[in-house]
DODRENTI-976065 format. One line per field, with one value per residue (C-alpha): x, y, z. Coordinates in steps of 0.05 Angstrom, whole numbers, m for minus. Example, Ala and Ser with C-alpha at 12.3 -4.5 7.8 and 13.67 -1.06 7.14 Angstrom:
2
X: 246|273
Y: m90|m21
Z: 156|143
***
This chain:
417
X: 127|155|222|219|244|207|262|238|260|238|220|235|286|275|242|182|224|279|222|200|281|287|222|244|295|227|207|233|217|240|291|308|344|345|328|308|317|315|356|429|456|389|396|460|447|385|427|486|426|401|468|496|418|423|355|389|441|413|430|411|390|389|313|245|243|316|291|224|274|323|296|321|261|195|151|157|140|121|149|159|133|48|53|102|63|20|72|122|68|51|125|124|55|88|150|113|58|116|155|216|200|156|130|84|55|65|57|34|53|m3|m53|m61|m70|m72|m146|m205|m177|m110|m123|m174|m114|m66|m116|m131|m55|m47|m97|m79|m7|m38|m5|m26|m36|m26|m37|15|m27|15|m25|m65|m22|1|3|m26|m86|m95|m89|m134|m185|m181|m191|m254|m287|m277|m299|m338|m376|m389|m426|m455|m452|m417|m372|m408|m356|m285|m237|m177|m120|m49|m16|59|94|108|129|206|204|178|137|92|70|55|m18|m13|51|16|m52|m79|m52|m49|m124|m89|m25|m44|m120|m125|m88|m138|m199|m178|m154|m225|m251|m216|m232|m308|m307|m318|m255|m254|m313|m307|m296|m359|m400|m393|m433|m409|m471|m454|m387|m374|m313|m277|m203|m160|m88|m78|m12|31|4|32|93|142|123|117|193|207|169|206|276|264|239|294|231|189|140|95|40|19|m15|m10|m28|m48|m95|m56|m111|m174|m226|m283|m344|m356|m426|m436|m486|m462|m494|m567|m573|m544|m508|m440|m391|m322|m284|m225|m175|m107|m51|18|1|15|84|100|145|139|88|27|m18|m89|m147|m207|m260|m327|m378|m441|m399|m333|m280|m200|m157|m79|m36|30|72|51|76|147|205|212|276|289|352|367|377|456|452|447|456|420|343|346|290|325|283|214|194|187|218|213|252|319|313|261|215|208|177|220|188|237|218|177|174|141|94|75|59|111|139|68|43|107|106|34|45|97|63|10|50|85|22|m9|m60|m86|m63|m123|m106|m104|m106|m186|m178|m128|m183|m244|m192|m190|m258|m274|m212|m245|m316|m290|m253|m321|m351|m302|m304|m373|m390|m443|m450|m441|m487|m436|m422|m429|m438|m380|m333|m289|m270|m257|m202|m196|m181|m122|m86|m104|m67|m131|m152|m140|m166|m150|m199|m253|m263
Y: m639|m712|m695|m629|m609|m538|m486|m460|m392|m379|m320|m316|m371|m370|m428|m445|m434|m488|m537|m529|m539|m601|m623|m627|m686|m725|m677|m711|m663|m599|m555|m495|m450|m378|m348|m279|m259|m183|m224|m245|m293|m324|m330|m360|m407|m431|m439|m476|m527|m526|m542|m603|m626|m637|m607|m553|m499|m450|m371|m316|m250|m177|m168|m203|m174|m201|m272|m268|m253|m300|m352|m422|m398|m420|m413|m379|m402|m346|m360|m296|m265|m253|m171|m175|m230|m178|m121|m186|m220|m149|m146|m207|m190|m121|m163|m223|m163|m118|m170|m171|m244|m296|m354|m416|m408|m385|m406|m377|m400|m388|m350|m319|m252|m232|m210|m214|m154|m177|m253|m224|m185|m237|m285|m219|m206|m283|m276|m206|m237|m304|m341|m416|m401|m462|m443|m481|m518|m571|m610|m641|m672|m713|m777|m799|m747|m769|m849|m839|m803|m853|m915|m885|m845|m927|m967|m926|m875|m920|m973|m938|m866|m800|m775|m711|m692|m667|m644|m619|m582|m552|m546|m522|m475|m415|m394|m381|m314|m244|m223|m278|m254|m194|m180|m114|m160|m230|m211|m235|m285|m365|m360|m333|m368|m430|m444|m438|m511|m539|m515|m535|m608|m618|m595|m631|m703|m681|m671|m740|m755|m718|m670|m596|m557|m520|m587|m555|m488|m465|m436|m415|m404|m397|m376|m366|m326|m325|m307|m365|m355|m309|m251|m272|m229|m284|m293|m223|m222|m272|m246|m185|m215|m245|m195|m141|m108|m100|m149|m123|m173|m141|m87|m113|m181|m231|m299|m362|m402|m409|m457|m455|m489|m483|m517|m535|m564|m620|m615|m659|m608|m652|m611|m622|m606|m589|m569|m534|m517|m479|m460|m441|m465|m529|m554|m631|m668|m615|m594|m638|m643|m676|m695|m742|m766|m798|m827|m870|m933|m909|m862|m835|m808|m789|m757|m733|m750|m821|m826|m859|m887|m864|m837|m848|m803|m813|m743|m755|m743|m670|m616|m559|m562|m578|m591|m659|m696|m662|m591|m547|m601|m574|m626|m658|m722|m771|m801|m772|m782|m776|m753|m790|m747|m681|m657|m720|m725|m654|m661|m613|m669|m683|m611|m588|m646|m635|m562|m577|m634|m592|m530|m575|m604|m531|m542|m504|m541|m570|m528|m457|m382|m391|m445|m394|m341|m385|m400|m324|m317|m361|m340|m272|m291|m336|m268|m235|m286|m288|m209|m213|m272|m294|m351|m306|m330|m335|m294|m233|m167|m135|m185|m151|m92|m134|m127|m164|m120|m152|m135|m67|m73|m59|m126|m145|m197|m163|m101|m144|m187
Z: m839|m812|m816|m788|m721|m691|m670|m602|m565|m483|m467|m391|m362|m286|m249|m286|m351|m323|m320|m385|m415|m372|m403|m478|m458|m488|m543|m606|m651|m633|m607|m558|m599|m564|m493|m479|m408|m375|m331|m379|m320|m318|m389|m391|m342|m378|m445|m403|m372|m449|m482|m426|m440|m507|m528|m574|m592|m558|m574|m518|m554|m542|m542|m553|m626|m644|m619|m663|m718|m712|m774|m730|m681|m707|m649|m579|m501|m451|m389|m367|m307|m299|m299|m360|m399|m443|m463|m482|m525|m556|m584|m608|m649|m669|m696|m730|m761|m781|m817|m772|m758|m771|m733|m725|m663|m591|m519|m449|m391|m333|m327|m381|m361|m288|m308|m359|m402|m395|m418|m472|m512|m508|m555|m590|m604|m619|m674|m705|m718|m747|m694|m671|m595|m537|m469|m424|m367|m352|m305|m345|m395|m330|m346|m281|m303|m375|m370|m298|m349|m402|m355|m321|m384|m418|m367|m312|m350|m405|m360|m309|m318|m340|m272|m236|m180|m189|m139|m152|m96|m104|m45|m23|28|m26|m83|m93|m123|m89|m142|m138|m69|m91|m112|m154|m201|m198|m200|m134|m88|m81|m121|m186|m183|m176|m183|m248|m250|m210|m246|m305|m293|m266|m314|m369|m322|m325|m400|m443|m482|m548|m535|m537|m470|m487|m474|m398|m379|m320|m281|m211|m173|m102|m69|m3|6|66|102|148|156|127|163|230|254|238|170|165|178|139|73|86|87|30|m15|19|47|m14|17|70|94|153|108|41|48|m16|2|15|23|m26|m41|m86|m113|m185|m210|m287|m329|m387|m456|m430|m377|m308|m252|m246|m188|m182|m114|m111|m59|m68|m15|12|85|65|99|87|47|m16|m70|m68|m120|m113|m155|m149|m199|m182|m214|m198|m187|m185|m163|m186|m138|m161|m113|m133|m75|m76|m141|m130|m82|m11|27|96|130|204|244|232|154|163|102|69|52|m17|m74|m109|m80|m100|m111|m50|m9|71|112|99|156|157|117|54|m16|m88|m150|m194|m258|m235|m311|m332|m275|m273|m344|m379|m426|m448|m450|m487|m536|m550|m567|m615|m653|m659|m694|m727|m756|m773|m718|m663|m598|m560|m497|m527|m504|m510|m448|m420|m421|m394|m329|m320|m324|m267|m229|m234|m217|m149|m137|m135|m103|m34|m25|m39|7|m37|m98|m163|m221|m282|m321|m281|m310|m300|m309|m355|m321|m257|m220|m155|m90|m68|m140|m125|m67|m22|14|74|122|184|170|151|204
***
């Protein structure tokens, strides 16, 4: 397997899936060799970024099956939108099962299902079709995040202590597509889209280097869900505008704030902490990504914003708002940070040349639709938790036929309080 190079095909080419192209600049060992979009100019514009890249000869097909069947494909990467995600990976089980196609493994972007159920079949369908499954969580193949870990685990932990608090936020202004402000297609709100980073980073910085995830129990989880912002009339308007009036967050509002408190016990029975905090209220220089790691004598913090050079533009360099600077960039004077390389830092190069190593290799990658489906589990349970206003013992009962109110399209903040 040395010499071999793993033919890739995306599934889904819009933002996220643009990140993930960019990204295999620094995977040696493989190739993007067909996109499947609903959307063909996405698709095309995807394969034009993939072709002046270098990082393959990329083909756009017809369908989902036609890509499965194309032999230069060996493996596939879900990147398609989160209320799509389990009817794509269910033709890609019926092609692989039928004989239409085979492959080594595939990949989900997050979450893995927009619920329990959901996130449940996908590893099911995964494992009917005898596929190698990697779920795509790229924040934690940071490199900031794993040589933070490494440094602390060697010299912290193994002097004075294993670490016991971890805190981990995600903060921007919004995402760039409609659909992921709408509950019913996302799932939920700001809690679903973009917690399940931050619970499992912490995580993987409270678990010892090279132990299984299961040396944590999670115990207890306790969560709290608001709209700060997005509700008021002028964000109403502008939600609106933007969706051409499919978005309406005066009565169908998702959260754009959460925070929750998620306690575990380690292997010898000690409590451990982690603190989470997500949200699109956050206006500054552009996405911000924050996590901290303490132990008895010690502490990590990483922040992604502090990560490189700074820009500073008087008030007479005026142009568009743009995002070359650093994702979700809101001003366009002043002083302002540069993320020189946002796929390395983010950790898509990492989590993208781990997956392929690792079907290369015949293995099952270390981050896997099993992770995937423990993040939806506790997404669910903090769910429970904030429209329950209580700490929710985990796992709860009904867990898997949970759906959260606001992807039923019946939460809202302003009737409760």
């Amino acid at each position: 397997m040395a010499d071999r190079r793993l033919g890739v095909g995306f599934i889904g080419a819009g933002f996220i899936g643009q990140f993930h192209i960019r990204s295999f600049e620094g995977v040696r060992d493989a190739d993007i060799m067909g996109i499947f979009d609903v959307d063909r100019k996405t698709a095309e514009r995807a394969a034009t970024m993939a072709h002046k890249l270098g990082v393959g000869q990329t083909v756009i097909h017809d369908s989902i099956t036609d890509l499965v069947a194309d032999p230069a494909i060996d493996a596939v990467w879900i990147n398609a939108p989160n209320f799509t995600r389990l009817e794509v990976m269910q033709e890609i089980a019926d092609a692989v099962t039928s004989g239409k196609g085979e492959l080594i493994g595939v990949c989900c972007e997050k979450p893995l299902g927009r619920n329990v159920p959901e996130a449940r079949k996908m590893l099911e369908l995964a494992e009917e079709a005898g596929l190698l499954d990697g779920y795509l969580e790229d924040q934690l193949f940071s490199p900031s995040v794993q040589r933070g870990k490494t440094i602390v685990w060697a010299r912290g932990a193994a002097l004075t202590g294993r670490p016991y608090l971890a805190r981990s936020a995600e903060e921007h202004s919004g995402p760039h597509m409609p659909w992921f402000w709408e509950g019913e297609l996302q799932g939920g709100g700001v809690l679903n889209d973009m917690m399940c980073h931050s619970v499992e980073v912490a995580r993987f910085l409270l678990t010892p280097p090279d132990a299984p995830r299961e040396i944590l129990t999670p115990v207890k989880v306790t969560a709290h869900t608001t709209c700060l912002k997005w509700q008021e009339d002028r964000y109403v308007e502008q939600l609106k505008e933007m969706s051409d009036g499919k978005l309406d967050y005066s009565n169908r509002p998702a959260e754009d704030y959460a925070h929750g408190v998620i306690e575990y016990r380690d292997d010898e029975g000690r409590p451990l902490i982690v603190e989470v905090t997500t949200s699109w209220c956050y206006v500054g220089a552009g996405l911000r990504l924050s996590m901290e790691l303490l132990g008895p004598e010690y502490s990590m913090s990483i922040n992604s914003l502090d990560a490189g050079p700074k820009v500073f533009f008087s008030r007479n360099v005026t142009g568009p708002i743009g995002e070359d600077l650093v994702e979700k960039q809101n001003a366009e004077t002043g002083l302002m940070p540069i993320v020189a390389d946002e796929e390395g830092e983010y950790g898509y190069t990492g989590e993208n040349r781990h997956m392929v190593q690792s079907f290369l290799a015949g293995r099952r990658p270390a981050e896997n639709f099993s992770d995937g489906l423990n993040v939806t589990e506790l997404l669910m349970t903090a769910y429970m938790s904030a429209e329950q206003d209580t700490t929710i013992t985990f796992p709860p009962p009904d867990l898997d036929t949970f759906i959260p109110a606001v992807a039923r399209g019946e939460w809202n903040p302003k009737e409760q309080s």
